[in-house]
C-alpha positions as CSV (number, residue, x, y, z in Angstrom):
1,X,-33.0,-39.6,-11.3
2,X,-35.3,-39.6,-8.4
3,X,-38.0,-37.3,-9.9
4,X,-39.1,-35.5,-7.0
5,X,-42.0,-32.9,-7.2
6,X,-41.2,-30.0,-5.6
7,X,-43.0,-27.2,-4.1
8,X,-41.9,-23.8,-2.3
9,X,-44.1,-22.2,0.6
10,X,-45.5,-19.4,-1.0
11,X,-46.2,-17.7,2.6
12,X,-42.3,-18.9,3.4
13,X,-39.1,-15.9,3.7
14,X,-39.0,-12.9,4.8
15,X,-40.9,-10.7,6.8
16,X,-41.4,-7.4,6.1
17,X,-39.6,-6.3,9.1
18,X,-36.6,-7.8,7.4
19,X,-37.7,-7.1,3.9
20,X,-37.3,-3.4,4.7
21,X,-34.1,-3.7,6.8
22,X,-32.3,-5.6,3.4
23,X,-34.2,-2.9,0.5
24,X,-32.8,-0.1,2.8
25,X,-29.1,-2.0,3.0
26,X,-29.5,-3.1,-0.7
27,X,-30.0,0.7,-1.8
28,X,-27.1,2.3,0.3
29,X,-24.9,-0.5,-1.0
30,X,-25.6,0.6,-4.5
31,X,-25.2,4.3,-4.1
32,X,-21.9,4.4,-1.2
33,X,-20.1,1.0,-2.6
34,X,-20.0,0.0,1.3
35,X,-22.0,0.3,4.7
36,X,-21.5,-0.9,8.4
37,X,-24.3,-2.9,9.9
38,X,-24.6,-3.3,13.4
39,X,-24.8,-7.0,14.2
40,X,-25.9,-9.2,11.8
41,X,-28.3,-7.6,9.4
42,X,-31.0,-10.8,9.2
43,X,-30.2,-14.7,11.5
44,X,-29.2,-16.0,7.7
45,X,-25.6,-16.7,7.0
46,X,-25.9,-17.6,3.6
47,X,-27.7,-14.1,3.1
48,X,-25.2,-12.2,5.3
49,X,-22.6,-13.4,2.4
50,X,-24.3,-12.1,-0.3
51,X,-25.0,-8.8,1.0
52,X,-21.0,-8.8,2.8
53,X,-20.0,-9.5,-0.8
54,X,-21.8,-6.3,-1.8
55,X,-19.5,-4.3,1.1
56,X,-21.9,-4.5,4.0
57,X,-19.3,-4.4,6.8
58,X,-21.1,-6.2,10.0
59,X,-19.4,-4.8,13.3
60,X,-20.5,-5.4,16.9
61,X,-21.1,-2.5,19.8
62,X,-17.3,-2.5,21.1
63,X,-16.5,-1.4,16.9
64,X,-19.5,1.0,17.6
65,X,-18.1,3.0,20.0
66,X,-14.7,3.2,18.0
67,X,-16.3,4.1,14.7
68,X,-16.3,7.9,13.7
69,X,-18.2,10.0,11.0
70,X,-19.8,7.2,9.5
71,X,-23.5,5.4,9.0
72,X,-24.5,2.7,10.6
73,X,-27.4,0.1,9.6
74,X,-29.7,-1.1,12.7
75,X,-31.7,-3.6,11.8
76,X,-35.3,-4.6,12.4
77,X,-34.7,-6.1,15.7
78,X,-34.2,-2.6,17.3
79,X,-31.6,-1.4,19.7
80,X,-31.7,0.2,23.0
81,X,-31.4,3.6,23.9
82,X,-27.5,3.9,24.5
83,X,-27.1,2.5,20.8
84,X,-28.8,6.0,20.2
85,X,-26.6,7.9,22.7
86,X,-23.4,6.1,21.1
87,X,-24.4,7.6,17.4
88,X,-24.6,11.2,18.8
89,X,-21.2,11.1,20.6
90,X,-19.4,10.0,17.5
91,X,-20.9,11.7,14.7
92,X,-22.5,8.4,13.4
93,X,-25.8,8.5,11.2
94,X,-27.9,5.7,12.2
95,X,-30.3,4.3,9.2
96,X,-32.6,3.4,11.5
97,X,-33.7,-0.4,9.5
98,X,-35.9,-1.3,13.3
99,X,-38.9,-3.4,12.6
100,X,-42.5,-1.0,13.4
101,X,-43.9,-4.1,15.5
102,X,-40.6,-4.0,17.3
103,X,-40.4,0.1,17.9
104,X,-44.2,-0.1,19.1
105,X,-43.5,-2.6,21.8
106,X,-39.9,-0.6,22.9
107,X,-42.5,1.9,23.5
108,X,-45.1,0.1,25.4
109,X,-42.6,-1.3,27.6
110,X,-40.9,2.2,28.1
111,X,-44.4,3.4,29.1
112,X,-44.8,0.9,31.8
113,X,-41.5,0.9,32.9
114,X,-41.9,4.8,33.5
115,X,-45.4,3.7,35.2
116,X,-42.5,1.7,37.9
117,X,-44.5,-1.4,36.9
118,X,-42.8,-4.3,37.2
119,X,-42.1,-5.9,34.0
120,X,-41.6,-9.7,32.9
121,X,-40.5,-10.2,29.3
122,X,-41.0,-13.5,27.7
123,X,-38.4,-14.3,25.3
124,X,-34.4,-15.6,24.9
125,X,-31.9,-14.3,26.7
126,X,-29.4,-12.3,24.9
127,X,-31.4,-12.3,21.7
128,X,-31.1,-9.0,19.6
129,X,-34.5,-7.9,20.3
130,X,-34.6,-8.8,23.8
131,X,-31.5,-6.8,24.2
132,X,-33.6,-3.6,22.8
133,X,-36.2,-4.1,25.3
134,X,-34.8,-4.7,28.4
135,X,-32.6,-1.0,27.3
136,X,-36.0,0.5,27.7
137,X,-35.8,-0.5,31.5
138,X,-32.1,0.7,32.4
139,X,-32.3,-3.5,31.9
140,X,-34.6,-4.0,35.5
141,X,-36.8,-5.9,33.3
142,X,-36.8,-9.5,34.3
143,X,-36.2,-11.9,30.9
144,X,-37.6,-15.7,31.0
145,X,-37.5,-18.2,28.4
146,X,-40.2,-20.4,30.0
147,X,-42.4,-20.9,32.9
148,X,-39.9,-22.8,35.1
149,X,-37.4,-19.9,35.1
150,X,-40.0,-17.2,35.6
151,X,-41.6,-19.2,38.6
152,X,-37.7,-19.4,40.0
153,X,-38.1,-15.4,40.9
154,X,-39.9,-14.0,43.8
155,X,-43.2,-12.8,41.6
156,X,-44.9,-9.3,42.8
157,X,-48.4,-9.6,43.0
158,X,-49.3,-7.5,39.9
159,X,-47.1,-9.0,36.9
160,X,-46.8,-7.0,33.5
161,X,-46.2,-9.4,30.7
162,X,-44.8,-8.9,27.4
163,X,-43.1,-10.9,25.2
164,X,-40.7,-10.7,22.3
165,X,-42.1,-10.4,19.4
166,X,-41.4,-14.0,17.5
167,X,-42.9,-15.8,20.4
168,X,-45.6,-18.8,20.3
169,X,-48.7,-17.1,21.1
170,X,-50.2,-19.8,22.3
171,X,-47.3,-20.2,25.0
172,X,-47.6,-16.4,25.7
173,X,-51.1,-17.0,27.0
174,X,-50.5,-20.5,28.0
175,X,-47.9,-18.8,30.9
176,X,-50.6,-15.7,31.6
177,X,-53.3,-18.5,32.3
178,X,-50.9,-20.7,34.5
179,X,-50.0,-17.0,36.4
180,X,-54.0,-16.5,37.2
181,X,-54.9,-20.0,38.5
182,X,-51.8,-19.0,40.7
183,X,-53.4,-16.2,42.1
184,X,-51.0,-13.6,40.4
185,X,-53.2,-10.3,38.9
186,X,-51.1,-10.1,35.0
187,X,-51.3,-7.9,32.7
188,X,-51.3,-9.8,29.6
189,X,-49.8,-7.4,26.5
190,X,-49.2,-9.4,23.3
191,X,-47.1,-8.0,21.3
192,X,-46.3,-11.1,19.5
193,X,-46.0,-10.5,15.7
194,X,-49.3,-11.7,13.6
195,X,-47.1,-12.2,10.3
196,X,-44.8,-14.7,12.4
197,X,-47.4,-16.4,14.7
198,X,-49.8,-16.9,11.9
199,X,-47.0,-18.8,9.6
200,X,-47.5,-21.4,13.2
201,X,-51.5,-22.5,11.6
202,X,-49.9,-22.2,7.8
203,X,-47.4,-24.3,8.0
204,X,-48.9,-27.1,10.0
205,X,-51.4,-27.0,6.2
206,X,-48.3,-27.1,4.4
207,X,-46.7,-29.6,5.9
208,X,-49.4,-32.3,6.4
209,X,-49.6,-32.1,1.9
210,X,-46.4,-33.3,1.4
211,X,-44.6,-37.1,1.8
212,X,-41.1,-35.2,2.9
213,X,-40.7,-31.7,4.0
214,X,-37.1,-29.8,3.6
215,X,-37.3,-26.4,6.2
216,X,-34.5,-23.9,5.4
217,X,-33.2,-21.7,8.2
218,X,-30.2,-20.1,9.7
219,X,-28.9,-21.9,12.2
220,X,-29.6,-18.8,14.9
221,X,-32.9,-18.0,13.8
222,X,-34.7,-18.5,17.1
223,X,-38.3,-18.1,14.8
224,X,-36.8,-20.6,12.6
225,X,-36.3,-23.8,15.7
226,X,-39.8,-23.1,16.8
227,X,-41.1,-22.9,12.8
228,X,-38.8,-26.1,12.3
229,X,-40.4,-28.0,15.4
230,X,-44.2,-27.1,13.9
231,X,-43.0,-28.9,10.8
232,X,-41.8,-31.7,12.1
233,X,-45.0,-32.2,14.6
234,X,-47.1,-32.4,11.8
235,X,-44.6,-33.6,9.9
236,X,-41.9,-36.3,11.1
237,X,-40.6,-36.6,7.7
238,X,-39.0,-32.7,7.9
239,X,-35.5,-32.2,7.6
240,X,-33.7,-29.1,8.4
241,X,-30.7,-27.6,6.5
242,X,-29.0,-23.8,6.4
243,X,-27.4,-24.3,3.1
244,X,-27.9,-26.7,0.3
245,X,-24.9,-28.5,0.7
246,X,-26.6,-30.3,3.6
247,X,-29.3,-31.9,1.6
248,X,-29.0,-35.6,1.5
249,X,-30.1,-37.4,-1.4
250,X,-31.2,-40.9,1.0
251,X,-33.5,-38.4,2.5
252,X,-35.7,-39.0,-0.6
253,X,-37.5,-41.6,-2.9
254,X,-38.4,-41.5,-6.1
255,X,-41.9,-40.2,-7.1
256,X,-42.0,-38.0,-3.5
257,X,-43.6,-34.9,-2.9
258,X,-41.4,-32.1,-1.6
259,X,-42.0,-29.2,0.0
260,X,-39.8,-26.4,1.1
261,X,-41.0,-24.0,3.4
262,X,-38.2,-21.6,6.0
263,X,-38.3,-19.0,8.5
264,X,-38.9,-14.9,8.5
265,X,-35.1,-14.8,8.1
266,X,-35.0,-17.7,5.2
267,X,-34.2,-15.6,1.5
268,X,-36.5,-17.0,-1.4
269,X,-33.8,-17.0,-3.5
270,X,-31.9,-19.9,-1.1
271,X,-35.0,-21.7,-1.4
272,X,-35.1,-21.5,-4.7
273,X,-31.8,-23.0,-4.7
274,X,-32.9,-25.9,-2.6
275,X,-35.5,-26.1,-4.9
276,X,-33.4,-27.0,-7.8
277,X,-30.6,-28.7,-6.1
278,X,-33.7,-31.4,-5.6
279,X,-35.1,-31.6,-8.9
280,X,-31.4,-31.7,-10.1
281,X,-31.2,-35.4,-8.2
């Protein structure tokens, strides 16, 4: 036995974005027996499982448009206005799961886009989310995933900024500073969520208490790589795994401190797991 001592991130899971989206799933499930979710309800395969198990039904927008009469999940990373337009030509019921942080910034961005200002969106391309906003712009928005590719565009003078919601913050305003001492007038809105960015400054304390450090994401969780990489700065000991089958007992020494921490889209309970699984070793 290696006797680890093991501790779970309290501030670690879900996000109430996603908390919402899965109560909402959850309680449909129990009443209907099945539901269709379009895409996949929360980056977490392990918890898409469970909740497929339950007869959640995940379909993409080509099923969409051939489904009929039914209701269909969106979930909290929003979906553009066609989506909408799809539900009301084919009878569907939309449980409308999309995060509040996310349906405020659709707006803002709709509002400038009606305004004809031209609008730069800091995020990753083809993400969920980013997918939503760039809808609000009959997609004229411009999408970058760093400074490099934004300065790779022929920049107006006036720039509107936004960014997707699970974004660094302090790359947000590292690329409207860079913008300025370029001469370019921006228009800095941050919209970056304070429950994601905040878990940035808690996990850096979390981390730097513990000999070893086990993060727990999905393996397309785009907040869970740049959670994992704040670990593992402050951290080097910090290994990442999606499931526990990936944990590695030569990670580990007798008599070391543990801690597991994951990602908005991490469930407790597959911490939890994790958790065990350790202090089973």
């Amino acid at each position: 036995m290696l006797s680890l001592r093991v501790t779970i991130d309290s501030n670690s899971g879900f996000c109430f974005g996603v908390v919402y989206a899965i109560q909402m799933a959850e309680d449909l499930l129990d009443e209907q027996g099945y539901l269709y979710c379009l895409g996949d309800i929360v980056h977490n395969d392990e918890e898409v499982e469970r909740l497929q198990k339950r007869g959640l039904r995940i379909i993409d927008h080509m099923q969409l448009r051939k489904l009929r009469n039914e209701a269909v999940l969106i979930r909290a990373h929003g979906e553009p206005p066609e989506t909408y337009q799809t539900a009301l030509q084919n009878n569907l019921t939309l449980v409308d799961a999309s995060c509040p942080v996310v349906l405020k910034l659709q707006n803002r961005i709709k509002t400038s886009y009606d305004k004809d200002e031209q609008i730069f969106i800091y995020g990753k391309h083809g993400h969920a989310e980013v997918m939503g906003l760039l809808g609000q712009t009959n997609n004229k928005a411009v999408v970058f995933e760093n400074m490099d590719e934004l300065l790779q565009h022929e920049l107006p003078a006036k720039i509107t900024l936004y960014s997707q919601t699970t974004k660094s913050t302090d790359n947000f305003y590292s690329i409207k500073n860079r913008l300025e001492q370029q001469g370019f007038v921006v228009e800095a809105n941050d919209t970056i969520c304070r429950q994601v960015s905040n878990r940035d400054k808690e996990l850096r304390k979390f981390a730097a208490q513990f000999d070893k450090i086990v993060f727990v994401s999905g393996t397309k969780s785009s907040n869970g790589k740049v959670l994992y990489q704040v670990c593992k700065n402050t951290n080097p000991y910090t290994y990442f795994i999606s499931k526990v089958e990936e944990l590695q007992p030569e990670w580990f020494e007798a008599g070391d401190t543990v801690g597991i921490c994951g990602a908005t889209s991490t469930p407790m309970w597959l911490m939890e797991e994790v958790r065990n699984s350790l202090q089973a070793l």
